[in-house]
ROKEFI-286859 format. One line per 5 residues: number of its first residue (from 1); their letters; for each residue x, y, z of C-alpha. Coordinates in nm, 3 decimals. Example, Ala and Ser with C-alpha at 12.3 -4.5 7.8 and 13.67 -1.06 7.14 Angstrom:
1 = as = 1.230/-0.450/0.780  1.367/-0.106/0.714
! end
This chain:
1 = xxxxx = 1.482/-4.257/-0.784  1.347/-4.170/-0.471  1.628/-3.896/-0.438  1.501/-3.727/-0.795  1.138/-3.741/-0.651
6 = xxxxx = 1.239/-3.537/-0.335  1.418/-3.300/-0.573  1.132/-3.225/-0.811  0.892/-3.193/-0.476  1.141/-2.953/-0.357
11 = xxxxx = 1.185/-2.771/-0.696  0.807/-2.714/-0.717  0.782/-2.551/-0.381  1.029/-2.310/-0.475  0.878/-2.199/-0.747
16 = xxxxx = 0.535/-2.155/-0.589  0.691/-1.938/-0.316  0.907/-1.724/-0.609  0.585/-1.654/-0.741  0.362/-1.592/-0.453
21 = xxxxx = 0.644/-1.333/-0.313  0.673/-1.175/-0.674  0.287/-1.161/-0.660  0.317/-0.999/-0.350  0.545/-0.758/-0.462
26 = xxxxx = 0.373/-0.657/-0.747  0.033/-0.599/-0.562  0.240/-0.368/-0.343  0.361/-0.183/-0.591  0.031/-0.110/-0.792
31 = xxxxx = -0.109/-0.015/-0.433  0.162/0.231/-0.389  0.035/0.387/-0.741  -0.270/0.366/-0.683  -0.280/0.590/-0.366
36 = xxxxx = -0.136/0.899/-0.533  -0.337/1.171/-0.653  -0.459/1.188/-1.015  -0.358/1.567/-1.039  0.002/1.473/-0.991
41 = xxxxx = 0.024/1.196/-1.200  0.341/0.971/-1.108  0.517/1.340/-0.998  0.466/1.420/-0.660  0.441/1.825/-0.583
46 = xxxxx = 0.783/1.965/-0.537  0.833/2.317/-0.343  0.963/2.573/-0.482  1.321/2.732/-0.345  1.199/3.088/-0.365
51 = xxxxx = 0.986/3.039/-0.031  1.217/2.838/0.112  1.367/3.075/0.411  1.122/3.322/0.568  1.272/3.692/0.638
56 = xx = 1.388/3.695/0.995  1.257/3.928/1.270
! end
């Protein structure tokens, strides 16, 4: 008995730290959204290949 107690102790930690580090995770994640521009959208700004080289001397 005492064995199954130790078990479900144990069980129920794990499961608190799954979902404290998925929590984590997830707050990261809408921070990383949340710090791009609006203009943009989810698209950051990509350069164009025309420009790309400048005409030498």
């Amino acid at each position: 008995m005492f064995e199954y107690q130790l078990h479900e102790i144990r069980h129920a930690e794990l499961v608190r730290r799954a979902e404290s580090e998925w929590l984590a995770r997830h707050v990261r994640r809408a921070g990383r959204t949340g710090r791009r521009p609006a203009a943009h959208g989810s698209e950051g700004p990509v350069s164009g290949s025309r420009n790309r080289h400048e005409q030498g001397a």
